[in-house]
LOLUM-778838 format. One line per field, with one value per residue (C-alpha): residue number from 1; x, y, z. Coordinates in Angstrom, 1 decimal, padded with zeros to 4 digits, always signed. Layout:
BEGIN
k c(NUM;...)
x c(X;...)
y c(Y;...)
z c(Z;...)
This chain:
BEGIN
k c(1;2;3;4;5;6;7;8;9;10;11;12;13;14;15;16;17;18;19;20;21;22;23;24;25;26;27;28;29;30;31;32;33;34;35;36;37;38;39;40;41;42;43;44;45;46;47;48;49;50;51;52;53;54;55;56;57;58;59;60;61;62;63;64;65;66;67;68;69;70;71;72;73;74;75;76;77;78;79;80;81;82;83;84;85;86;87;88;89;90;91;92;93;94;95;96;97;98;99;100;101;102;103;104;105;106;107;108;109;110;111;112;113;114;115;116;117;118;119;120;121;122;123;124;125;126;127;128;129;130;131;132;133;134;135;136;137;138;139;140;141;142;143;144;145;146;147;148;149;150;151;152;153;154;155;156;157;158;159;160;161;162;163;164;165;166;167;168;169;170;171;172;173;174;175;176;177;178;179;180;181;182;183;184;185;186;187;188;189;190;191;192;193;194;195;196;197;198;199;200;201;202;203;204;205;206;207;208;209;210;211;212;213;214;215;216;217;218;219;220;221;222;223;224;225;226;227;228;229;230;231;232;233;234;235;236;237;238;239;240;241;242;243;244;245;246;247;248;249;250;251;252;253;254;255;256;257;258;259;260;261;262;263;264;265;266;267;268;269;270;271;272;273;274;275;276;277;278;279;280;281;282;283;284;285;286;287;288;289;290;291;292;293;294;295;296;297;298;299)
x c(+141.8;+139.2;+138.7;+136.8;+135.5;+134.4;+135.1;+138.5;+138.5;+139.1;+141.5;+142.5;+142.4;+145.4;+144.4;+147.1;+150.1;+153.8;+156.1;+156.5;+159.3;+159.3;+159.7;+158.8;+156.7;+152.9;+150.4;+147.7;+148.7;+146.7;+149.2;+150.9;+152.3;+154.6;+157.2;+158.9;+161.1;+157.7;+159.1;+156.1;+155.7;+153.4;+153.2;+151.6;+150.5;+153.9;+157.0;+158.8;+159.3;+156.4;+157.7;+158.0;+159.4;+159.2;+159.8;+157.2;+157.0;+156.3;+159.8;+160.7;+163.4;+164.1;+162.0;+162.9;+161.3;+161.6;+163.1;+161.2;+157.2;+155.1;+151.6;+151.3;+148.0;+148.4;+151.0;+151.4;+154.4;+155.6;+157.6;+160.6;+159.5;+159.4;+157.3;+154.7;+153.1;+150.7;+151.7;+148.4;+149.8;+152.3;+150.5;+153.1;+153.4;+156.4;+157.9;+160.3;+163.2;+162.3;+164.8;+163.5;+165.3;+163.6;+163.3;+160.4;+157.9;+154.7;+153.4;+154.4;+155.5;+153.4;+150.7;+147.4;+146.1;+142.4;+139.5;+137.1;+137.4;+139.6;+138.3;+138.8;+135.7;+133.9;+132.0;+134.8;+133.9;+135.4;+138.6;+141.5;+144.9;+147.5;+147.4;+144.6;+145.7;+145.5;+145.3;+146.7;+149.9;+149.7;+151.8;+150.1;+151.4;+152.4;+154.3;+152.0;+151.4;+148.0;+146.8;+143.4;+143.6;+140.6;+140.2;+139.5;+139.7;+137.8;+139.8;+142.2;+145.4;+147.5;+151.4;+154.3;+156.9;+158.9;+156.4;+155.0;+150.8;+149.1;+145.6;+143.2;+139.5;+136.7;+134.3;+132.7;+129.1;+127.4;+125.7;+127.0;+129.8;+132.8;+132.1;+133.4;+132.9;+136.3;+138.1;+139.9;+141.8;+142.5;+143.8;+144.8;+144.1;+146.9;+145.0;+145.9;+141.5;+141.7;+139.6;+138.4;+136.8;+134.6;+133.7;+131.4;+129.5;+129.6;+131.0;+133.4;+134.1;+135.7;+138.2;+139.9;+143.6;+142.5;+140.2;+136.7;+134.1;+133.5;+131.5;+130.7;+129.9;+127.2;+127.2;+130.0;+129.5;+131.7;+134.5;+138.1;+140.4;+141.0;+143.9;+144.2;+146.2;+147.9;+145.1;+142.5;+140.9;+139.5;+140.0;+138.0;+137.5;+134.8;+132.7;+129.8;+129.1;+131.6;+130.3;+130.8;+133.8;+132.7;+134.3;+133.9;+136.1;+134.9;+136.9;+135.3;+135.7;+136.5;+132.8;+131.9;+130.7;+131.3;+132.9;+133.1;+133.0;+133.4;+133.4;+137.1;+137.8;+137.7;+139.7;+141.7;+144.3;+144.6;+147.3;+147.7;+151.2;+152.6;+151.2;+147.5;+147.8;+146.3;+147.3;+145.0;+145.9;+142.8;+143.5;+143.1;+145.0;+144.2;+146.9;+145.7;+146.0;+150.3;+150.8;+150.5;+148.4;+145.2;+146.5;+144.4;+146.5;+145.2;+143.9)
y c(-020.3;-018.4;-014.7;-011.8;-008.2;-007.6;-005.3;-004.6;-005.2;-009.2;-010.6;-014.0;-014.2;-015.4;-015.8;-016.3;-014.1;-013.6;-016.4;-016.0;-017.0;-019.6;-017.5;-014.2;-012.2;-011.2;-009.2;-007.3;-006.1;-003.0;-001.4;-001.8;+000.1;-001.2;+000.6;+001.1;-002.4;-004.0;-004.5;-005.0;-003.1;-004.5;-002.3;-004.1;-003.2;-004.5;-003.0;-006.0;-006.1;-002.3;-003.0;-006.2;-006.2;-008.6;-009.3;-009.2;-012.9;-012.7;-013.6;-012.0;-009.9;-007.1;-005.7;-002.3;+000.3;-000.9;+002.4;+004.7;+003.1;+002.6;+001.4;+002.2;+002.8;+003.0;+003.7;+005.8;+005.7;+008.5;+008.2;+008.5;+005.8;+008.1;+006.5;+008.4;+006.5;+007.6;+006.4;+005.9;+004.8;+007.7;+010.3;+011.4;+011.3;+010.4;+010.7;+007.9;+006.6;+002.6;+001.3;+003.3;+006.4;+009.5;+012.3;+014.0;+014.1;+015.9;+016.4;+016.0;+011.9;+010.5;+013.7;+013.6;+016.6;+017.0;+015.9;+014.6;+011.2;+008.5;+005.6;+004.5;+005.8;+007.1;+010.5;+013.7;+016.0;+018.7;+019.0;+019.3;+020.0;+017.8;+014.3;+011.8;+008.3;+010.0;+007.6;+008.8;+011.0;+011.6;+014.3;+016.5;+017.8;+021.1;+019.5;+020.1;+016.7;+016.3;+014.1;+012.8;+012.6;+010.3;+007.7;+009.9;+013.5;+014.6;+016.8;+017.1;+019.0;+020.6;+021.1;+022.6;+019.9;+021.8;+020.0;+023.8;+023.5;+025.3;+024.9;+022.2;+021.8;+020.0;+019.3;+016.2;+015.4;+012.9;+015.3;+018.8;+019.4;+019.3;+017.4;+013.9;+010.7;+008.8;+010.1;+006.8;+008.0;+010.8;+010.5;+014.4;+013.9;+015.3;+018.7;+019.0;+018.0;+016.0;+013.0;+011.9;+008.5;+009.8;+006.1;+005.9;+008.6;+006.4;+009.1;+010.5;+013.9;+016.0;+019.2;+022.1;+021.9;+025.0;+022.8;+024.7;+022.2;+020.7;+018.6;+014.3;+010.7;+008.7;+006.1;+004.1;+001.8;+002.2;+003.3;+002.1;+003.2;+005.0;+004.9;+006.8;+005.6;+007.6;+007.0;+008.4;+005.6;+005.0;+002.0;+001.9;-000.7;-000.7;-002.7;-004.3;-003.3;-002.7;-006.0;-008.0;-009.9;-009.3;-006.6;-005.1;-003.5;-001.1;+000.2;+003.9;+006.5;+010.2;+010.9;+007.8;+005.3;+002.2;+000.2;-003.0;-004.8;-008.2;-008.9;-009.2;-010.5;-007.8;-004.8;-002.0;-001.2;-001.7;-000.8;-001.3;-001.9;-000.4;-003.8;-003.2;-006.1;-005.4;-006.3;-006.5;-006.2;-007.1;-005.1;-008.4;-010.9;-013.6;-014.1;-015.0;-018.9;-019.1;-015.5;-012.1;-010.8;-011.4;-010.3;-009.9;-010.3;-008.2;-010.8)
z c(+145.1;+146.0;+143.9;+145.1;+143.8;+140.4;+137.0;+136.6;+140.9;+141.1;+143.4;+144.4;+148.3;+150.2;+154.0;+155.8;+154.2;+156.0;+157.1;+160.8;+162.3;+164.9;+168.4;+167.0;+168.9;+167.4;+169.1;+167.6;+164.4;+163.3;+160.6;+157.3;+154.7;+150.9;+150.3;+147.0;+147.2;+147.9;+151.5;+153.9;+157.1;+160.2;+163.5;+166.3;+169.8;+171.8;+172.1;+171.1;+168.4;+167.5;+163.5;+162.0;+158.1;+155.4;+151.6;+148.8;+149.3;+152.7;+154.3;+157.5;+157.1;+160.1;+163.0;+165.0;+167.0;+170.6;+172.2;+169.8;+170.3;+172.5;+170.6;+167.2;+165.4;+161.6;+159.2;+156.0;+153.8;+150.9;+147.6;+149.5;+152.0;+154.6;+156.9;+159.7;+162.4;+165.2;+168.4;+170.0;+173.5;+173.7;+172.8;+169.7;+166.0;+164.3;+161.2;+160.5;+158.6;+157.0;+159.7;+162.5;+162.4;+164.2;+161.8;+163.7;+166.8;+167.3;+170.3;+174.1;+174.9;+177.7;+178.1;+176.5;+176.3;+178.6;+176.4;+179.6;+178.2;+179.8;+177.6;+173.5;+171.4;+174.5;+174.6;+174.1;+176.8;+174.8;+172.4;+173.3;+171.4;+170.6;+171.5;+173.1;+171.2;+167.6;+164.8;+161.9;+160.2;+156.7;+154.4;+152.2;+148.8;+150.4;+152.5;+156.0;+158.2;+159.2;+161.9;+163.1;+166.8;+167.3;+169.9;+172.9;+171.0;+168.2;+166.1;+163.2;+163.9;+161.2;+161.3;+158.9;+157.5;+161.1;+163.1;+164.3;+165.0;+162.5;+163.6;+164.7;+164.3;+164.9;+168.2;+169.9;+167.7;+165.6;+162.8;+162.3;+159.7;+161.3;+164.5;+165.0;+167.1;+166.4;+163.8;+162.9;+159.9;+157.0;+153.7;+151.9;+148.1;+145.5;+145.9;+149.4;+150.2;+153.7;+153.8;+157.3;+158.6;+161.0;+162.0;+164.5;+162.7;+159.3;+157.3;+155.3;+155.6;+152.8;+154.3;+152.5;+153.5;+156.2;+157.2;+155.5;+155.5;+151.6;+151.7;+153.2;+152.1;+154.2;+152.2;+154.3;+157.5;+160.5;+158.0;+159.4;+156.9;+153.4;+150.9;+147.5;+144.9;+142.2;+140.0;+142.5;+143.1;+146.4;+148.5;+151.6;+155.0;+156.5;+159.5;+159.6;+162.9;+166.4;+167.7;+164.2;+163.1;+159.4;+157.5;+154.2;+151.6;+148.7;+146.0;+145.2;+142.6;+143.2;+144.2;+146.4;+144.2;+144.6;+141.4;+143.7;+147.0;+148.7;+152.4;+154.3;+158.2;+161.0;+159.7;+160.8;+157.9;+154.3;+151.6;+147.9;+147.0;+143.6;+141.3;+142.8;+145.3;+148.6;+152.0;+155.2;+158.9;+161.4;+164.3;+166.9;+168.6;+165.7;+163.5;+159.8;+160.2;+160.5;+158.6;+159.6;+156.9;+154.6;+150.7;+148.0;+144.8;+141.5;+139.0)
């Protein structure tokens, strides 16, 4: 079996993770989230079935969301597996039950709101408000939801636990703090700081939970997604380049430095489950070999 990473960061590499069934239906998988049962959750970009579920051992066990989503982007899941998923193709956010149960929508179902731009990672005209194909919903401690609306907007939008708009900022750019060309993710720290993949700018910049400008990392290509474990360590996927199949994932301490890094397939999600394995979802059409997944498994 092949091992990748280094330090404390070694991992034997499974490449083709996830019994599918025979019959099932699998499109382009870009999410996943563990929950606390180590049950596995894969959204992909066709309504049937949007969810797909299996065991820690990678049996299929349940699929849902059919009436609910329309394309989903990515996924984030709390301690209470509550799960929140941006619904790129329907213009909403949702907060979600683990078997599919609405408990919340953001923003107006089927409207995206003017931006100028009418195609994915193409020039924002200007910003607009909530949603053009947003990418991420994540929870902060305070209990706000935050979302990156990304893909043909340029802002990050900031709600109450009610689902009432706070605020938004941010403005089509490619330098200036607080401007953003495909904001593809954000991750809020456990002192409410909001952590944004500004991909095609390759950087990470670092928000108060008002949104005040802290400060950014450059030292990330194309970066795809982030997650922060309990320990604060960073894991981060990143891209060789938009037209390269090669990926690359970097495990990061609190201030950016990288403590290791191997190369991965194409990637578009990531997510350490509670024993420090990590699972992989490509973002294609490719299925990994007859699985669903690529999982690294903590040495």
């Amino acid at each position: 079996m092949t091992t990748v990473g280094e330090g404390e960061y070694r991992y034997d590499l499974v490449e083709s993770w996830g019994q599918v069934p025979p019959g099932l239906g699998v499109g382009v998988v870009t999410g996943v989230v563990v929950d606390s049962q180590d049950r596995v959750y894969f959204c992909q970009q066709q309504q049937n079935p949007p969810i797909l579920v299996f065991d820690g051992s990678g049996t299929f066990l349940d699929s849902w969301g059919e009436e609910i989503i329309n394309e989903p982007h990515t996924m984030f899941i709390d301690r209470e597996d509550i799960i929140y998923l941006a619904d790129r193709g329907d213009h909403v956010a949702l907060k979600l039950t683990t078997s599919g149960g609405k408990l919340l929508e953001l923003g107006t179902r089927g409207q995206p709101s003017d931006t100028g731009c009418f195609e994915d990672e193409a020039v924002v005209l200007r910003a607009g408000g909530p949603f053009n194909r947003p990418t991420r919903l994540s929870p902060s401690p305070s209990g706000d939801l935050y979302v990156s609306d990304g893909y043909r907007n340029s802002r990050v939008h900031r709600f109450s636990s009610q689902g009432e708009l706070i605020a938004s900022w941010g403005e089509p750019g490619t330098s200036a703090p607080s401007e953003f060309f495909s904001p593809h993710c954000l991750w809020i720290d456990g002192a409410g700081n909001i952590y944004v993949c500004d991909r095609k700018n390759n950087r990470i910049q670092i928000f108060s939970p008002e949104g005040e400008f802290l400060t950014q990392w450059t030292n990330v290509r194309l970066p795809t997604d982030l997650h922060i474990d309990s320990n604060g360590v960073f894991y981060l996927a990143e891209r060789e380049s938009n037209e390269s199949p090669d990926g690359l994932l970097t495990v990061r301490d609190g201030e950016g430095k990288v403590m290791a890094q191997w190369s991965t397939p194409r990637s578009h999600q990531i997510w350490p489950d509670n024993h420090g394995d990590i699972y992989l979802v490509s973002g294609t059409g490719r299925k990994t070999g007859n699985g669903i997944a690529t999982k690294y498994i903590k040495v």
